[in-house]
Structures are given as C-alpha cells and as structure tokens.
C-alpha positions as CSV (number, residue, x, y, z in Angstrom):
1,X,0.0,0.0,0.0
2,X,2.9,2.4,0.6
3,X,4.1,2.3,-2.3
4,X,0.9,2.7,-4.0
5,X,-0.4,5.7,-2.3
6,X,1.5,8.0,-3.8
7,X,0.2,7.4,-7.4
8,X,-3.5,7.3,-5.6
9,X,-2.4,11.2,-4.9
10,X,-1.3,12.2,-8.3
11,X,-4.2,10.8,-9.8
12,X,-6.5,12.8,-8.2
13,X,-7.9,9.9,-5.7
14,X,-9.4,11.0,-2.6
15,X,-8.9,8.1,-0.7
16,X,-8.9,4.0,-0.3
17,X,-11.3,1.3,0.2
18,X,-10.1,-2.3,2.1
19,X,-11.5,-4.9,3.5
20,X,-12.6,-4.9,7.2
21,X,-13.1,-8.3,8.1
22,X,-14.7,-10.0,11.2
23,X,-11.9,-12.7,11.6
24,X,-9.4,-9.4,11.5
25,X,-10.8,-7.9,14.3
26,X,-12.3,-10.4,16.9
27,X,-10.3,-13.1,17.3
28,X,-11.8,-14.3,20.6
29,X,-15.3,-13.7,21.5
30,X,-15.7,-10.1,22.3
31,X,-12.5,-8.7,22.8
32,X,-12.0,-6.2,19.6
33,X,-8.4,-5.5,17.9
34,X,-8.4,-3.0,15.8
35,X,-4.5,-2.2,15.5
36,X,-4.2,-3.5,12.0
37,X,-6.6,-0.8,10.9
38,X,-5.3,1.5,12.8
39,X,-2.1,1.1,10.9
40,X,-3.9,1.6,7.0
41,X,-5.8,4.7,8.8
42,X,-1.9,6.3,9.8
43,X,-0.4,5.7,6.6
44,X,-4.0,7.3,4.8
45,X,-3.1,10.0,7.0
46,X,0.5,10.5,5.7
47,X,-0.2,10.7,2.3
48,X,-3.7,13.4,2.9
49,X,-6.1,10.7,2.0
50,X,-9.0,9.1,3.4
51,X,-10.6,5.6,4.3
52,X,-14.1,4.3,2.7
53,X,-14.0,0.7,4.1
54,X,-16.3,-2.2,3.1
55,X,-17.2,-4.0,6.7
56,X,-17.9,-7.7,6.5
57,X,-18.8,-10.0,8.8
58,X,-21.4,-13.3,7.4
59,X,-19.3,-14.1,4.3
60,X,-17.6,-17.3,4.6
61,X,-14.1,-15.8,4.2
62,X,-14.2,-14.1,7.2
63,X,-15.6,-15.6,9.7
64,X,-13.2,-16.4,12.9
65,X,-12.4,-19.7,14.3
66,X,-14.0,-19.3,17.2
67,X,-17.4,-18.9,15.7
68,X,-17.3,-21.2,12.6
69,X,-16.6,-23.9,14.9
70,X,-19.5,-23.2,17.2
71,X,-23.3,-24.2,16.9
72,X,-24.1,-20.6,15.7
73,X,-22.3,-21.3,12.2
74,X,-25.9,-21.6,10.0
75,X,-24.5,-21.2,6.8
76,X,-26.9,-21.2,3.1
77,X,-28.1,-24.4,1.7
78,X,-29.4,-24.2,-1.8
79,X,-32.3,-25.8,-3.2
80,X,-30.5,-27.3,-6.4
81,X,-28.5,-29.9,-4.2
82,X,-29.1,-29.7,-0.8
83,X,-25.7,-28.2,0.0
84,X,-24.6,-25.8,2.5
85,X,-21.6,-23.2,3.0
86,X,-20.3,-21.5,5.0
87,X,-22.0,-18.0,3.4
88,X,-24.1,-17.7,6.9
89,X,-28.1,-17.8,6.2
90,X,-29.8,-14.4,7.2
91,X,-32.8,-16.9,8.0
92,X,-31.6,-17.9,11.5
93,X,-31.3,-14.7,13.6
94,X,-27.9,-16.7,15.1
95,X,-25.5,-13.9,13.5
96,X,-27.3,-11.1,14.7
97,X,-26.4,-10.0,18.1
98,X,-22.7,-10.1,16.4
99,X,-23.3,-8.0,13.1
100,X,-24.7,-5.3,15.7
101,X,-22.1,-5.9,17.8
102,X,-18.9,-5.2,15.4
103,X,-20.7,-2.3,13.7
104,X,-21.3,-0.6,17.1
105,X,-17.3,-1.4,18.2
106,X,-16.4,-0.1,14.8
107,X,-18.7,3.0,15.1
108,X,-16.7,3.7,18.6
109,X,-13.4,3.5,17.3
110,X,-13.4,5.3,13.9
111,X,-16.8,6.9,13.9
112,X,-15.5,10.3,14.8
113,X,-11.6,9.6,13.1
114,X,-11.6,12.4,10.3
115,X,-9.8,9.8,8.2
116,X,-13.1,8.2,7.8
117,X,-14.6,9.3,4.2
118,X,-17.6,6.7,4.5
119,X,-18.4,3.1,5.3
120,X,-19.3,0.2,2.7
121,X,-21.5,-2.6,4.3
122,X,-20.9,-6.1,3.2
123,X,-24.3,-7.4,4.6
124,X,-23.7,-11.4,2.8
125,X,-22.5,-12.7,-0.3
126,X,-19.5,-14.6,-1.3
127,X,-17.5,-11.0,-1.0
128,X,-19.8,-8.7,1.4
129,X,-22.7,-6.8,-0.8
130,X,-26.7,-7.4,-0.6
131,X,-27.3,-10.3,-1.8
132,X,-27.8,-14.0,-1.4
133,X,-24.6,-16.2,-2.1
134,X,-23.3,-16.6,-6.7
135,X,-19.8,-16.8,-8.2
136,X,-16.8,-17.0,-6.4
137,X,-14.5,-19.2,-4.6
138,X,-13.7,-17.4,-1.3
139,X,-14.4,-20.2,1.2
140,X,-13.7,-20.7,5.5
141,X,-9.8,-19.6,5.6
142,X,-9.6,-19.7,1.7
143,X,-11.0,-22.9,1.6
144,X,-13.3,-24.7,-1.3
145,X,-17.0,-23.7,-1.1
146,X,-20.1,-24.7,-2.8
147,X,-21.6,-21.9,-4.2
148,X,-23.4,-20.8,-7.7
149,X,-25.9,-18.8,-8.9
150,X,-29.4,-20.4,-7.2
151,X,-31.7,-20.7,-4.4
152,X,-30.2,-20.6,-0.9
153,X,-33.6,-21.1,1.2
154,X,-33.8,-24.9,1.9
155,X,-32.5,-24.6,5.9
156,X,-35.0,-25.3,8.2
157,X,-34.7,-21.5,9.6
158,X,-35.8,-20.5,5.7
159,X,-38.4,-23.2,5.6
160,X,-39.8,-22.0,8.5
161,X,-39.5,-18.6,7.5
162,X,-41.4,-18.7,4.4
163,X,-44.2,-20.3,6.4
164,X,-44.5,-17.5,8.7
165,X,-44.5,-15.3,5.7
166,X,-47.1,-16.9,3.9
167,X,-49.1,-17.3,7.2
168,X,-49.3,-13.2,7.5
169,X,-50.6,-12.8,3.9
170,X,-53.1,-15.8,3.5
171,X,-54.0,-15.6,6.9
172,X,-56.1,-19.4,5.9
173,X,-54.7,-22.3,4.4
174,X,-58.2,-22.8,2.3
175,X,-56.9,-18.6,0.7
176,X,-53.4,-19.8,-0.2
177,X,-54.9,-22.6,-1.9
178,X,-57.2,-21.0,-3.9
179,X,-54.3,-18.7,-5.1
180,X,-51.8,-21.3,-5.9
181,X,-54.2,-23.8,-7.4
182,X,-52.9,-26.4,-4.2
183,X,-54.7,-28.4,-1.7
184,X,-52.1,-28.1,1.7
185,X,-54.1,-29.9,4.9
186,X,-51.8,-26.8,6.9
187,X,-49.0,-24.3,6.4
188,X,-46.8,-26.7,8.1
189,X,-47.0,-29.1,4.8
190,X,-45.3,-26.5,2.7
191,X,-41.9,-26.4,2.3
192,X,-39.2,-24.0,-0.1
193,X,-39.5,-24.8,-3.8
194,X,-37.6,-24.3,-7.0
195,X,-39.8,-21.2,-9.0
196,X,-39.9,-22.9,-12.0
197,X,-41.8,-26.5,-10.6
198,X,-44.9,-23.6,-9.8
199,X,-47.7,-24.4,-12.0
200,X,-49.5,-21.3,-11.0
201,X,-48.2,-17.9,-11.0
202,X,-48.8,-16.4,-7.6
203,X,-47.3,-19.3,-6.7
204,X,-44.6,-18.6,-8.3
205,X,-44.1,-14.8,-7.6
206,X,-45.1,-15.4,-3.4
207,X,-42.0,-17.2,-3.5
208,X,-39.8,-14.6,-5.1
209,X,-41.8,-11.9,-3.2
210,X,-40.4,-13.4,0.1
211,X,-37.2,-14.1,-1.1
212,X,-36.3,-11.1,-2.7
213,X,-37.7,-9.3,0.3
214,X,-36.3,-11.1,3.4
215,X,-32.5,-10.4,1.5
216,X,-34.0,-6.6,1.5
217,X,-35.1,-6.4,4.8
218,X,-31.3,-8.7,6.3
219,X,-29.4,-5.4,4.5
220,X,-31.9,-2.9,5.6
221,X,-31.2,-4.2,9.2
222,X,-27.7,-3.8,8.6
223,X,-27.6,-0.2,7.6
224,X,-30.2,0.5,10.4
225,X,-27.6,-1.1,13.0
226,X,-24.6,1.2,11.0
227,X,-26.7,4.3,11.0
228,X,-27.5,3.7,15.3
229,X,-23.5,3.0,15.4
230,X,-22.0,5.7,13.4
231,X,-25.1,8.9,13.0
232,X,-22.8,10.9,11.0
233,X,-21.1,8.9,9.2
234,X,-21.5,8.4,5.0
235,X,-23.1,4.6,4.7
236,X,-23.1,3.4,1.4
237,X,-25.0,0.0,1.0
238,X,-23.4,-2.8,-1.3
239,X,-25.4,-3.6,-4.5
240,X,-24.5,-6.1,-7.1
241,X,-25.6,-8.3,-9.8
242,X,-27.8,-7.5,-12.8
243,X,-30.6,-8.5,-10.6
244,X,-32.1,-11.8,-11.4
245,X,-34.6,-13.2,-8.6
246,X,-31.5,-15.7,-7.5
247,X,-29.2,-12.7,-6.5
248,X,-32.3,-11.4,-4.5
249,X,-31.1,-7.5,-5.2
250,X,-33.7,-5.5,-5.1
251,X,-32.0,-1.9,-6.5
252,X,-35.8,0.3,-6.3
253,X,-35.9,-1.2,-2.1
254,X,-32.6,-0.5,-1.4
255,X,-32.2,3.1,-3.0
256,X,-35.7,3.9,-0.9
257,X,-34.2,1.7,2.1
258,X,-31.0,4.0,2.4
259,X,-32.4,7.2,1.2
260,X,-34.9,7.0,4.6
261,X,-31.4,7.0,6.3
262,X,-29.6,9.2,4.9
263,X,-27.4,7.2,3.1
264,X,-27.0,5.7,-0.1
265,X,-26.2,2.7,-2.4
266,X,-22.1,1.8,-4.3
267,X,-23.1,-0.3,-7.3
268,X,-20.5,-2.9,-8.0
269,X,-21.1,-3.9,-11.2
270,X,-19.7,-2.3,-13.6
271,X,-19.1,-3.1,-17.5
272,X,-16.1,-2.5,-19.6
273,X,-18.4,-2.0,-22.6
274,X,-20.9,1.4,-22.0
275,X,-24.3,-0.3,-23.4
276,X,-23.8,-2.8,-21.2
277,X,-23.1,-0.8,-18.5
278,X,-26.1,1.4,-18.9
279,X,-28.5,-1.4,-19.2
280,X,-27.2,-3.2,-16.1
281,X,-26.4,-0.3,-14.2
282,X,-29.6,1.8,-15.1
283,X,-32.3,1.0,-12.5
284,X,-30.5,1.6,-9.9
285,X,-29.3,4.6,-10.7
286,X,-32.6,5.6,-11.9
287,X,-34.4,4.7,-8.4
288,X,-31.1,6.4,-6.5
289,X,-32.4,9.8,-8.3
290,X,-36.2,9.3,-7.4
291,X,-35.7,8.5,-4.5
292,X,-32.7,10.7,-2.9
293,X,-29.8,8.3,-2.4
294,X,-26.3,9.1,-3.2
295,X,-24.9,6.6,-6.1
296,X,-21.3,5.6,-6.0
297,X,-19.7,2.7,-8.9
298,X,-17.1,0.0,-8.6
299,X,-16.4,-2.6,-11.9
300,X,-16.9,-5.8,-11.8
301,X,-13.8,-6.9,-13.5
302,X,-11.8,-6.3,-16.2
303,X,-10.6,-2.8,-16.8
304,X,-9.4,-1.7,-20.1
305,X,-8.7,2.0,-21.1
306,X,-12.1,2.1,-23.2
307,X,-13.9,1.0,-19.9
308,X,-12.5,4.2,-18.7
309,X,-13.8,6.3,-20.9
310,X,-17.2,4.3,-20.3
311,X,-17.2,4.0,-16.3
312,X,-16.8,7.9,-16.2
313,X,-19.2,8.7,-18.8
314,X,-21.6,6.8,-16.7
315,X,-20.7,8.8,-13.4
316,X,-21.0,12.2,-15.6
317,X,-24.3,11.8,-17.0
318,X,-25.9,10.0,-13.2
319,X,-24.4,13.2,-11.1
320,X,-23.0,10.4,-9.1
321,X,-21.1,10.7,-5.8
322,X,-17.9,8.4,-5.6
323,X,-16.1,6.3,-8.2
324,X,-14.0,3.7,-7.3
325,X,-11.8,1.3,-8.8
326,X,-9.5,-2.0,-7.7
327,X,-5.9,-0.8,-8.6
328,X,-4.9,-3.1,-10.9
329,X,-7.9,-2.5,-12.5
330,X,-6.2,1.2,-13.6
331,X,-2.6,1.0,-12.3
332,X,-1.8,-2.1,-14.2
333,X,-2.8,-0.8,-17.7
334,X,-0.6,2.3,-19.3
335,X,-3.4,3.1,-21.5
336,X,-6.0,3.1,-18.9
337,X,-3.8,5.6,-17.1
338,X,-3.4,8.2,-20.1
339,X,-7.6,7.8,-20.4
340,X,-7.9,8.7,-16.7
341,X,-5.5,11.7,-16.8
342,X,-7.2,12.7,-19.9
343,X,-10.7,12.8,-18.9
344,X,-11.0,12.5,-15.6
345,X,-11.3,15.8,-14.8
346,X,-14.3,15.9,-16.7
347,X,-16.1,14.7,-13.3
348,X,-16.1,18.5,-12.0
349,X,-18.7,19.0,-14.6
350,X,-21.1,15.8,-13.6
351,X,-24.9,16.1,-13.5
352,X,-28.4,14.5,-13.4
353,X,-29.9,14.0,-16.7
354,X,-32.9,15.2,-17.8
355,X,-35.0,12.5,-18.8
356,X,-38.5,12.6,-20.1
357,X,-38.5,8.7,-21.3
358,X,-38.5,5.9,-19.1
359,X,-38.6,2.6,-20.1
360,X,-40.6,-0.7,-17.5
361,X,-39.1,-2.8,-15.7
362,X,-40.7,-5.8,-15.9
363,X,-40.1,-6.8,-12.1
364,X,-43.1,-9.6,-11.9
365,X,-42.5,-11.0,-15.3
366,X,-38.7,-11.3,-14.1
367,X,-40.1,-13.6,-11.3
368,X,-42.4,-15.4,-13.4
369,X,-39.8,-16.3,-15.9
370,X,-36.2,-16.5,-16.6
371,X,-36.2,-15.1,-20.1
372,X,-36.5,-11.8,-19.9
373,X,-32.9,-11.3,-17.3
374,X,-31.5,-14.9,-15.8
375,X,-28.7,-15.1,-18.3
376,X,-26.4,-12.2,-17.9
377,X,-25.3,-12.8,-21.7
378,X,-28.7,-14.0,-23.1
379,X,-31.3,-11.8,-21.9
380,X,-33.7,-10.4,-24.0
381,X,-34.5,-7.4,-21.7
382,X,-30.5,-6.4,-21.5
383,X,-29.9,-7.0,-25.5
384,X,-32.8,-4.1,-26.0
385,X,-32.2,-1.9,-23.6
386,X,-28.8,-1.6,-24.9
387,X,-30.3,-0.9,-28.7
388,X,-32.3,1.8,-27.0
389,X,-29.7,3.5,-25.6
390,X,-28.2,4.2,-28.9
391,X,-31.3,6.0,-29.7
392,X,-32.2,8.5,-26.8
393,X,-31.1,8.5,-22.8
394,X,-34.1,7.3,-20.8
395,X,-34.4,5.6,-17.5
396,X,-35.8,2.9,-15.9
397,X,-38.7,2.6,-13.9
398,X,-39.7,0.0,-11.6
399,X,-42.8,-1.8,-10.5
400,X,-42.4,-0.3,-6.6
401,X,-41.4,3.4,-8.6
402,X,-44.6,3.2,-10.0
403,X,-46.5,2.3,-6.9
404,X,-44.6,5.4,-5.5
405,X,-45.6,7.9,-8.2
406,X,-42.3,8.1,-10.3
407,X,-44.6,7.7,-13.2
408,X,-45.7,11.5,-12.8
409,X,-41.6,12.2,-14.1
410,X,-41.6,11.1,-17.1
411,X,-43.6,11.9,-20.5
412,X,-43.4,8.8,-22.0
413,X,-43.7,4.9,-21.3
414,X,-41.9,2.4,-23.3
415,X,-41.9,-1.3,-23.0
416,X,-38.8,-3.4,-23.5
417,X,-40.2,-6.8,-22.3
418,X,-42.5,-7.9,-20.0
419,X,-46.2,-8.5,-20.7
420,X,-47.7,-9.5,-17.0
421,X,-47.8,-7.0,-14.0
422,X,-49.7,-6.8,-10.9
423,X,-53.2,-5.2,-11.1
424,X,-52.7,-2.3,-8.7
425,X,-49.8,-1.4,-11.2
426,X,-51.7,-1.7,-14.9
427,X,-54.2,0.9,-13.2
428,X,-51.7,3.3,-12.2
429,X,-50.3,3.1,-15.3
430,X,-53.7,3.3,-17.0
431,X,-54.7,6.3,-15.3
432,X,-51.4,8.1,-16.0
433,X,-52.3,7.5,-19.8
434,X,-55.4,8.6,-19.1
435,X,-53.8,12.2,-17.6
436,X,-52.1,12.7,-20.9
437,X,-48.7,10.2,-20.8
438,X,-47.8,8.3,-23.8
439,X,-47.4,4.3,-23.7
440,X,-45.8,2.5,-26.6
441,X,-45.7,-1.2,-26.2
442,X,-44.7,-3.7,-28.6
443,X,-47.5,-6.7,-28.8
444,X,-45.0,-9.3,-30.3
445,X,-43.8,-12.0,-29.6
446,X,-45.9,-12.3,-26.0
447,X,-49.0,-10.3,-26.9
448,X,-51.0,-7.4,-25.0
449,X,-50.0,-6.3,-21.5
450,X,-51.9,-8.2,-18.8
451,X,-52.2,-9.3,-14.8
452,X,-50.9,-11.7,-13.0
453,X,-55.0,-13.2,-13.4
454,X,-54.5,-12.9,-16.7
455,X,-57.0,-9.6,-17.4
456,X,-56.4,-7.6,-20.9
457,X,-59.3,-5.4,-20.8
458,X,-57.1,-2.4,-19.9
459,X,-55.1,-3.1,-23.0
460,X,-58.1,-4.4,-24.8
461,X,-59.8,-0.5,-24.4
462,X,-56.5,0.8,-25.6
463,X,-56.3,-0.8,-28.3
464,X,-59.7,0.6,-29.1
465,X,-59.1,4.1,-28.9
466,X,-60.0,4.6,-25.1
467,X,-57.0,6.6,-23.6
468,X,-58.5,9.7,-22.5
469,X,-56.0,12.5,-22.9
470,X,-52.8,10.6,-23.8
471,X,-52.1,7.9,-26.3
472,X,-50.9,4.2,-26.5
473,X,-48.3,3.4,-29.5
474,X,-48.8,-0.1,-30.7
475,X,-45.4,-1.6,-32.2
476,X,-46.9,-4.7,-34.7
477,X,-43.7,-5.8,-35.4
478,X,-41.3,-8.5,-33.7
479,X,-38.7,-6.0,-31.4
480,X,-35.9,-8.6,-31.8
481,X,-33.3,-7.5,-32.8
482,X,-33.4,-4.4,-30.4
483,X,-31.9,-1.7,-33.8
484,X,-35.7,-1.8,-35.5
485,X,-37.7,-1.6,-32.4
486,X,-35.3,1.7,-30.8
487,X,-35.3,2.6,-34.7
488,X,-39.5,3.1,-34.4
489,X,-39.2,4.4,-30.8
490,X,-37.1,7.3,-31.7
491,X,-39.1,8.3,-34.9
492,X,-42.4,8.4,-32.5
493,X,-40.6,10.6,-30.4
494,X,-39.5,13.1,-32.9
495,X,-43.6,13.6,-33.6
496,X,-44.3,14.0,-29.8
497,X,-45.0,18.0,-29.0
498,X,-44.5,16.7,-24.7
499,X,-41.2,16.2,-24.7
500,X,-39.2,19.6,-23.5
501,X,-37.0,21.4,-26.2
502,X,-33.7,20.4,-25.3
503,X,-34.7,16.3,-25.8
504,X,-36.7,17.1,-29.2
505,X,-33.3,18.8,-30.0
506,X,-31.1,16.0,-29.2
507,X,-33.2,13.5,-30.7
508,X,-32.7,14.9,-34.1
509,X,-28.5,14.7,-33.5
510,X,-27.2,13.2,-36.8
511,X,-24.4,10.2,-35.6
512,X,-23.6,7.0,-35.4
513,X,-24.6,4.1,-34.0
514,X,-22.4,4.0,-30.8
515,X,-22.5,7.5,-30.1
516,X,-24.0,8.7,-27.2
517,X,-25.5,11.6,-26.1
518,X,-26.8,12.8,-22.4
519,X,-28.4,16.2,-21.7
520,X,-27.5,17.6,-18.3
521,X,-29.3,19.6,-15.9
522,X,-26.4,22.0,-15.7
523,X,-27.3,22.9,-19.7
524,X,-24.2,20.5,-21.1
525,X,-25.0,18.3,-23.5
526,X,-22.7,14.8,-22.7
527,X,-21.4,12.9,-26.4
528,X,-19.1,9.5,-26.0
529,X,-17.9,8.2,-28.9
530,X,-17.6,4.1,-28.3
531,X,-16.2,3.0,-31.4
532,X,-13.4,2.4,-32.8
533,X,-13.3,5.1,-35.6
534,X,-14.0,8.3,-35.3
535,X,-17.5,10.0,-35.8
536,X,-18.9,13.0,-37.5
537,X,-22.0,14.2,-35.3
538,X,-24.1,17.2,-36.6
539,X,-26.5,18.7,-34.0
540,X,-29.9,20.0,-34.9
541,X,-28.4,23.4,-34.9
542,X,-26.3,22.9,-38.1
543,X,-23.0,23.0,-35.9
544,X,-20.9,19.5,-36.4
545,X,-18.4,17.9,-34.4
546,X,-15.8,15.0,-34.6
547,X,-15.1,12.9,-32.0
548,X,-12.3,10.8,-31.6
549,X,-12.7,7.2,-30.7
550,X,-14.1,6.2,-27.2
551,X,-13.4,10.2,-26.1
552,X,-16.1,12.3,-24.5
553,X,-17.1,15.4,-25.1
554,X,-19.4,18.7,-23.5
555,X,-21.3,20.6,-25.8
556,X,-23.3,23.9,-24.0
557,X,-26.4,24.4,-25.8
C-alpha cells in the first residue's frame, strides 16, 4: 500500500477502500483489535487521503475460528443440491447479536476519526454486498465452497420462514390454496420450492416476493444497526448483480431503504463495454435519483482504457457521488492511465440528466420467468435496452417506482419486455395514460399487457381508442433484434409535441450508432464516442463535431 499511495495522490484519488473483516478484528469472542486498521488509517493520513472501508462479517471468508466452529455457524443451503456453505443464512437470527455488535465497536473507534470518508456494508455474499450467495470461490480460511448462482432457502430456519411469511398474507390455508391452485391440509406441509416447478403464478411470484424481500429487509437491518452505530457517518449500501430473482437484489428497495437514512447505495457492477453498462447499471441509478440516495460505482472486473472512458461517462451523465476502482484494475494498464489523466477531470462537470423517457421494468415477469434477465449474456430485456440506448437517454422505472408515483416524471412509457404485471400497477399506469402520458408497447412475440389473473381489458380499451388524454403506440412488429424496435421508438418521439425542447433537440442529433448523447441539468449536452473510428455528429443546430474514438465530449447548448 505504501508504495501505491503515492500514485493514488497524483491521480486525483481521494482516498482507499479495504476490507474490514470479522476474523481481522475479533479473534476471541468479544474482545476487539483493531490495531491492524489503525495502521492503513496512519499511513492514509501521511499521504492526505481518506478511508471508505467495506465492513464484512457473514461471508464465509471471514468468519473467525472461534465462531465457525460453534453451533451458531448456520451457513446457506441451496435448493438445487441440498448443500450448505459457509456464506451464513440471514434466516436464522444466530448472526445477529454479532453483526450489531462489530458495527457498534467499529462506530466507537473510527466513527469520529476524520480519516473516515464513508463506510461500505458487506451485509452477505461470497465478498460482502446485498445479496444471497453466486460466483466466487472465497471459502472458510480460503478454503473450497459450494456456491453458484441459485436458491439458498432450503435450511430449516428458511423453511420455517417462508411459512410465517405466507401465514401473515393468506392468513387461511383454504386462501393460499385458492391462489396457488394447491390443496395443503396446513401451512406446516409447505416447504421452499424451486420457482420454475410452480404451476400457478402467484405461486410462483409469493415465492420470489419473500425471497427477494427477506434479502432486502437482512441489509436494511444492517444499515439500520450502521446508522444507530456511526449517525454521522456516510453509509453506502453494497449492491451487485444484474438483478435476477437468485441474486435477490432488489435496486428500487434498497435506494428507498437507504435514502430513509440518509445514506445511499455503491453499485459494483460495472461493465467495460458502455451499453452494457447502462443497461445493467440503469435501474439503480434511476431509483437512486427518485428516491434521494447518493450513487457511487465499482467494476466488476476487467478494466481496459475504453472501460474508462465508459465508467466515467456513466458517473458524468448520473451526477453520481464516488467512483471507485480496484488498482490493478487502472494502475496495471498504461493506456488506462493516459484515459484517466485525460478525462477525468471531466467529473467536476457531472450532473443529473434530464429524462422525459422511461422505459418498464418488468419486475413480476422477471419472477415469473427466466427469459427476460436470468442469463447475464442472453437476456432479451439487456440486448434491447442496450439498442435503445443508442437512440435516446431514458431511465428505468420500476414496478415499486410506479407504486410510489415516479410515473408523474416522465412523459413517456416504453416497454422493452415484459407482458404480465400486478393489477394495482396496470391501473396506475392506466390512469397516468389517461392524464395525458404516452405508452408504446410492442405486442409481439408475448402479446397485449396483462395481470398476473390474466386480465387484458385495460389493453383491450387501448387498443380501441380509449385513452383519454394521452395515447398508447402499438409496435406490430417483432422487437428482436433491439436496432428496429429503438429505430421506431425514436421516430415516434421526434412527432411527440410533450417532450421539453432540449430532448426534441437531441433527438434529431445526426451520428452514429455507438455514439452517445446525455443532456445535463447543468445545460451540457454529454457525447461519447464508443467505437473504434471516429465519428462526424451534426447537431440539430447545423453546428458539427468529430469525436475521436471512445473520447467524451461537453457541448453547452
């Protein structure tokens, strides 16, 4: 680290992250030592920077001896084999008098340090972040452990769980049963599942209701326990994936979750490629801005110098807090380097966006299927919302968004994928049509927008005409591949009168494919060039621009 600090400086870094690990700290029940620590904090302090850790203490890598080898070590077992690890379960309640513990003993001894930038909580996870157990090989004292993208709820403490769950919202065994379709003697005969062996839908999404929610509610109790531990103190919570049910991230929770205490959310999943990283990083930047919470990014993996160029046009055009990166993932490339120094200081000019287009996230056909965003590289959802982006900056808005009035944003409503919502959602969207928003939906390949029951007759009276003041947009053709449907998109929107000046302007920007554009709230409009020539824009004003490749560039309007 010493010798590393220095070029953190130069760079224009503010400070570090590491690792603050349970087994580190409390190697015998209770008694805390933090002089290891207290070492990285004097050395920060030498060289003027500052200390954002990421506190862990229910991943498997570091838990200490003494309490992996007692009866309180409840680790995950997943449904797909019957396999535990070490990973411990949030189900069991046995971890939490020592989570509350650390974080308060931590809070004491560096919550008032003015080394301390911010804290990162690691709340489970193979590494530390919110969410249930997937890749990665960082077992008890490095050892082997099962773990995979799955199900981790077949413990008894999950089983039992679930019941309770289910318990509060049927209330009867003879209501469940109508709902699933099942004929259970008693809550007590129902046990965890696998989703897709649900031959009824509610089924289905009760399950991934719970499970997505008790992961919530486990890192919501974390950063409640940080927040009582340090009050002043910046808490970012840990947020990874691309969100499939399995991970159990829930990005619209989490960004209301933190916002309500004042802190905010580090995503740390990051793309080298900028589509791609819009598409899997967009909804939860786009809840962070409705809801208040500060947004910081980390990659998650490879770094080349094009990934710079992409990682801080990201940060530019979110008005994001804190960027931060794995060394090697910038000092061990040259060319990454010369791309930081070059445009780096671009930052100093980062804003929101203004948006008037959002596009649906299909959260209850997610967990009715895994087509639509399961496989990170074959999801139908990710390959359009990518297409899109080439076409117009927009944002994403979620089922919970829409139940908390984010709707009333936006001018305009596009679907990507997803044909099946809940009822209380289809009205809300309904009525917002009805107040003068405009829907377009494309009806192939899964056909018009309907509940979870399987009702159409909203969509039915829209496709008759029955809007009130807004309008619904009917695509007839097949939106696969992504290029046509974002193609159509963008033409309707150049005939749309609601959309403000500035986003009618941009639209009719003359580029190429993979170039970019933002428009900021500070009156900037944001190009990148991601290509590997470079490209001749013309902007509706007449005035033209070339752009080298993957550079960015500000434009004032």
């Amino acid at each position: 680290m010493r010798n590393l600090l220095p070029l953190v400086r130069a760079l224009g870094f503010g400070g570090i992250e590491s690792y603050v690990k349970w087994n580190f700290v409390e190697r015998s029940p209770g008694l805390f030592d933090w002089s290891f620590y207290d070492a990285v904090n004097d050395e920060l302090d030498r060289h003027g920077l500052r200390w954002f850790p990421l506190l862990i203490v229910g991943s498997a890598y570091t838990l200490p001896a003494w309490f992996h080898d007692s009866e309180e070590n409840a680790g995950f077992e997943c449904l797909e084999h019957r396999m535990r690890n070490d990973i411990q379960s949030i189900f069991c309640g046995l971890q939490d008098r020592y989570v509350e513990r650390f974080l308060a003993e931590f809070g004491r001894h560096y919550g008032r340090r003015k080394t301390l930038l911010g804290v990162r909580l690691g709340p489970s996870g193979n590494y530390g972040e919110a969410q249930y157990p997937a890749r990665g090989d960082w077992g008890y004292q490095w050892g082997p452990i099962h773990t995979h993208i799955g199900y981790w709820a077949a413990d008894a403490c999950a089983q039992r769980r679930f019941r309770e769950w289910l318990r509060e919202r049927y209330r009867s065994i003879e209501a469940l049963n109508q709902a699933w379709g099942e004929r259970y003697g008693s809550f007590e005969e129902i046990t965890t599942f696998l989703p897709a062996t649900a031959l009824a839908r509610r089924k289905r999404i009760d399950f991934a209701d719970w499970y997505m929610d008790s992961m919530s509610r486990w890192c919501e109790r974390w950063a409640e326990w940080a927040r009582q531990a340090m009050p002043e103190t910046v808490i970012h919570q840990s947020s990874g994936g691309w969100v499939p049910v399995e991970i159990g991230t829930d990005y619209s929770f989490q960004a209301r979750s933190m916002a309500r205490l004042g802190g905010g959310i580090r995503l740390t999943n990051e793309s080298d490629n900028y589509a791609d990283n819009f598409a899997i990083t967009r909804m939860a930047s786009s809840a962070a801005r409705f809801y208040g919470a500060p947004l910081g990014y980390e990659p998650g993996g490879f770094g080349s110098a094009r990934g710079v160029i992409a990682r801080l046009y990201n940060m530019l055009t979110n008005g994001g807090e804190h960027l931060f990166y794995y060394h090697a993932n910038l000092f061990g490339n040259d060319q990454a380097i010369d791309a930081w120094l070059e445009a780096a200081s671009l930052l100093e000019e980062r804003a929101r966006p203004v948006i008037d287009v959002a596009a649906f996230y299909p959260d209850t056909t997610i967990k009715l299927d895994d087509e639509p965003l399961r496989f990170r590289w074959g999801s139908v959802f990710l390959v359009k919302a990518q297409a899109l982006r080439s076409a117009l900056d927009y944002d994403f808005v979620s089922e919970q968004m829409i139940d908390d009035g984010a709707l009333e944003r936006y001018r305009v409503l596009v679907f990507l994928w997803g044909y099946v919502t809940e009822r209380r959602i289809l009205e809300r969207i309904d009525r917002w049509v009805r107040a003068g928003g405009t829907l377009i939906y494309p009806t192939q390949p899964r056909g018009l927008l309907e509940t979870v029951e399987g009702d159409q007759s909203i969509s039915q009276r829209w496709r008759q005409g029955e809007t009130g003041k807004g309008r619904v947009i009917f695509y007839p053709g097949d939106p696969v591949p992504g290029e046509y449907y974002a193609r159509f998109v963008r033409n309707e929107l150049r005939r749309l009168g609601s959309l403000r000046p500035q986003i009618r302007r941009a639209l009719e920007i003359d580029k190429p494919e993979f170039v970019y554009w933002s428009v900021l709230e500070n009156g900037r409009l944001a190009l990148l060039n991601f290509e590997d020539e470079q490209a001749l824009i013309r902007l509706e004003d007449g005035r033209q621009l070339r752009l080298p490749p993957y550079r960015m560039a500000l434009v004032g309007e």
